[in-house]
N, C-alpha and C positions, 0 to 999 in steps of 0.2 A: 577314633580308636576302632579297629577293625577286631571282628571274631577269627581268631582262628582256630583250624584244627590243630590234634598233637603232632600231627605229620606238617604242616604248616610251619608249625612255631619249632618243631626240630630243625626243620631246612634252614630258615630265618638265623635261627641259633649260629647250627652250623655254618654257615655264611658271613658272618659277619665275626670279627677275630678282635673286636673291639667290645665284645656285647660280654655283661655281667649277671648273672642271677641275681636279683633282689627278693632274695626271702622275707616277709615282712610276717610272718603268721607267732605265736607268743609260743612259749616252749613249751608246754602240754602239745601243743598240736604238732609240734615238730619230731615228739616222744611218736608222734602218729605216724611219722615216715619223714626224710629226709630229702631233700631235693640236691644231688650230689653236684657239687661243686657251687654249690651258692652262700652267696651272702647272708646272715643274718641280720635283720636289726628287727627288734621287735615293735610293733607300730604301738605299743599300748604303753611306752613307756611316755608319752607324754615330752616332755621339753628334750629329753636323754633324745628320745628319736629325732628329732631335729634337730639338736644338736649333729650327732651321728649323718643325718644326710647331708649336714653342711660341709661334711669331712670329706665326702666320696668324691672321688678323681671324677671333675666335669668331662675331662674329655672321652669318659667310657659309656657307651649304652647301656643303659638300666630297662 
C-alpha cells in the first residue's frame, strides 16, 4: 500500500470510473464532516460490518 497525496488520490479517483468511497469511520465522526459521495459502513459495528462487506459489488474499487 502506497502513501499518497490528496492531489494523488484525486487523480486516482478521478480516473478510474469503477472506484467507490468506502467510509468506514462510526457517526459521531462523520457529524465531523462528510466525505461526498461515499459509502458508509461503520467498522465498529462488529459482525453487521462484515456482514455489509459481504454485500458490496466485487467488481468495484474500494
Amino acid at each position: 500500500m502506497a502513501d499518497l497525496t490528496q492531489e494523488e488520490w484525486n487523480k486516482k479517483l478521478s480516473e478510474d470510473s469503477n472506484a467507490v468511497i468506502l467510509d468506514v469511520r462510526t457517526p459521531e465522526e462523520i457529524e465531523e464532516g462528510i466525505i461526498k459521495d461515499a459509502m458508509h459502513i461503520d467498522i465498529y459495528t462488529g459482525q453487521a460490518f462484515v456482514d455489509e462487506l459481504q454485500k458490496l459489488d466485487k467488481s468495484k474499487n474500494y
